[in-house]
N, C-alpha and C positions, 0 to 999 in steps of 0.2 A: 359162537361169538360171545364176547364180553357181555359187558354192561350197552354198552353202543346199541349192540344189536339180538343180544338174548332173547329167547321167545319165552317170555312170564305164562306161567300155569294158566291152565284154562280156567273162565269163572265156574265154581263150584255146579255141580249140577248139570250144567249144561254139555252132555258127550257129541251134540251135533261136532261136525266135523269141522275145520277152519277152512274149506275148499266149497262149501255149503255156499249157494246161490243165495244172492239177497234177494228177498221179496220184495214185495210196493215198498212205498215211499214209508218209512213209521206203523208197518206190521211188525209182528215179531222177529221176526228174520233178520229185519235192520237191527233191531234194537237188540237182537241178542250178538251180532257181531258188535255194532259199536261198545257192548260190555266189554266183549272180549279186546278189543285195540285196547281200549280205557284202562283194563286191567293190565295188559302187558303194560301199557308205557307206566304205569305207575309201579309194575315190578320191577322196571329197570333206573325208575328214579331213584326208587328204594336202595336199591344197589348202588348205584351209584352215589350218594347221599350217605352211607355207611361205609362205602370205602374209604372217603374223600374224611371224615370225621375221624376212621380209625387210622387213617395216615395221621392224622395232624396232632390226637390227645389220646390213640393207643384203641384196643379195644375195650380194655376194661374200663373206661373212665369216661368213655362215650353213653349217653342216657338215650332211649328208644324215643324219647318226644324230640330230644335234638335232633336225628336221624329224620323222622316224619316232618318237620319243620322245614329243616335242609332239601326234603323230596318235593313240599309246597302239599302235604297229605296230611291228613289228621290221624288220629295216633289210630283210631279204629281199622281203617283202610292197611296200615301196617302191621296189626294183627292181623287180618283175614289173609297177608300171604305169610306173615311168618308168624305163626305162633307164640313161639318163645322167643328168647334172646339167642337161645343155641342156633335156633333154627335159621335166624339170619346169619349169624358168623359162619354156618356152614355153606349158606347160598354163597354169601360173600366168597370165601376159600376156593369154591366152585369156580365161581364165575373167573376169579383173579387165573387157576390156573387153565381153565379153558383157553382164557385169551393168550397164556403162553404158547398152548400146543397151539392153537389158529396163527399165530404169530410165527412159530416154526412153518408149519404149512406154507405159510403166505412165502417166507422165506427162501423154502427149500425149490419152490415153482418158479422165482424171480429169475431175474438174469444176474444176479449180484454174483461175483467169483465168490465160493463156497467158504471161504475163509471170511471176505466180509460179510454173509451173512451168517456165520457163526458169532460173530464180533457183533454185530446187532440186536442176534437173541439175547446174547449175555449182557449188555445194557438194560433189553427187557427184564433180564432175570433178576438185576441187579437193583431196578425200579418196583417188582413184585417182594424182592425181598427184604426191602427197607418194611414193609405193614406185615410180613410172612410173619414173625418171630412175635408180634402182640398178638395176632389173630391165631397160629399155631399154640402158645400159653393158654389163649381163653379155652381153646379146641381142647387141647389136656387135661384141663382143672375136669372136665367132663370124660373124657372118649379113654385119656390116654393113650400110649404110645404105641400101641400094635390094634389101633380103630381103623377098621376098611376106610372110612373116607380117606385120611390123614396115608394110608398105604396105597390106596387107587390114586388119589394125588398126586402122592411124591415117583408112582411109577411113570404114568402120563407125562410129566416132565423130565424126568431121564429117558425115556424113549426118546421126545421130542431133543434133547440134547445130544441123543447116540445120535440120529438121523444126520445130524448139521457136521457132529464131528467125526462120522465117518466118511461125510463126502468129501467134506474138508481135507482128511487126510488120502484120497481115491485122486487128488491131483496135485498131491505132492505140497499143501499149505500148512497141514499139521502136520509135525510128527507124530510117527506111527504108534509111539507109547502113550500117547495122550489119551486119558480116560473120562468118559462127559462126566459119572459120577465123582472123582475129583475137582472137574471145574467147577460143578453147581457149589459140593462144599467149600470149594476156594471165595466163589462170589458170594455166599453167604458171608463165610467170614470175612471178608471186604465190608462186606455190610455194620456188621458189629464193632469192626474197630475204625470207622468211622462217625457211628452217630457217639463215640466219645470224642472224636475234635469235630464239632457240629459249627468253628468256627473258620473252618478249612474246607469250604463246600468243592473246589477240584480236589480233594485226595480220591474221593471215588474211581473219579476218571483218571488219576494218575497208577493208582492200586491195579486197576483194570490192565491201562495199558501194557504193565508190568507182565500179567499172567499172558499176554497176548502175545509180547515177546516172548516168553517162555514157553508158548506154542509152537514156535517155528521151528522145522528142522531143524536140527542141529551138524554139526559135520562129520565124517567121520573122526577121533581120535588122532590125534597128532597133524592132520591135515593144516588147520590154522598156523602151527608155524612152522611146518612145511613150505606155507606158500607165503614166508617174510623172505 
């Protein structure tokens, strides 16, 4: 799960189990679980609080006390899960792409005819990828371009994009040449040449629907005006 519902590291030290019976009332037992609640939800504030900041002024230009401010945490408490700067941007990148593949999942289990829930992941895709391209920059000044996380990522999302557009096309809603790794880099680029007209907030969703039609079967060859 995302940020919503991620499960934040365990407190340091503590390997008792999360399934571990509470003891009385305020023995240790309690109070090493209530660490534990305390500490996730404050890992997911974190994340959340660093996503919401590198959408809005990028990830480079976002400062770690803003983030902790944003979560309602003091800057210490955001040290003790992330250490560095990197270290969040990596949770961050995590977390964003998790919730695409939980999103395909959700997707792929629903009752939505396969084509509109391909048409919903790529919304999602489209929403990850507006913060993808400052968070992906910071990841590089570090990892570069052939770093496992940046590779375990980008595969987890094309998997999750094969799943959607092969059912898709298994009842006749995509055509059969349609490839998920062109769509992802379609919706990126979607991406990019709209935050240059930032004063046209539907082009996204006009861009979109574009590739959407260019989803569909097409006919065979000369049929169209065959049948004028």
């Amino acid at each position: 799960m995302s940020t919503t519902g991620v499960p934040g590291p365990a407190v340091a030290g503590d390997a008792r189990p999360m399934s571990e019976p509470e003891g009385p009332k305020g023995g240790p037992q309690a109070s090493g679980k209530l660490q534990r609640a305390d500490a996730q939800r404050n890992y997911a504030r974190l994340l959340s609080a660093a996503m919401a900041a590198f959408t809005e002024h990028g990830a480079d230009d976002t400062s770690l006390e803003e983030i902790a401010r944003r979560a309602g945490v003091g800057i210490g408490t955001l040290y003790r899960h992330f250490p560095t700067r990197q270290a969040l941007l990596e949770a961050v990148y995590r977390d964003q792409v998790e919730a695409l593949r939980a999103r395909a999942d959700e997707l792929t289990g629903s009752d939505d005819a396969p084509g509109a829930a391909l048409a919903a992941w790529l919304r999602a895709l489209m929403t990850f990828s507006s913060t993808k391209q400052s968070l992906t920059s910071a990841l590089l000044a570090t990892f570069g371009k052939e770093s496992d996380l940046l590779s375990s990522c980008s595969k987890v999302i094309c998997d999750a994009a094969d799943i959607l557009v092969r059912r898709a096309q298994q009842v006749g809603e995509v055509r059969e040449d349609a490839d998920a790794r062109d769509l992802i880099r379609l919706v990126h680029a979607v991406n990019i040449a709209t935050q240059r007209a930032p004063t046209d907030p539907g082009q996204s969703e006009r861009l979109l629907g574009l590739i959407l039609d260019g989803l569909r079967p097409q006919p065979p060859a000369g049929m169209g005006s065959a049948g004028r």
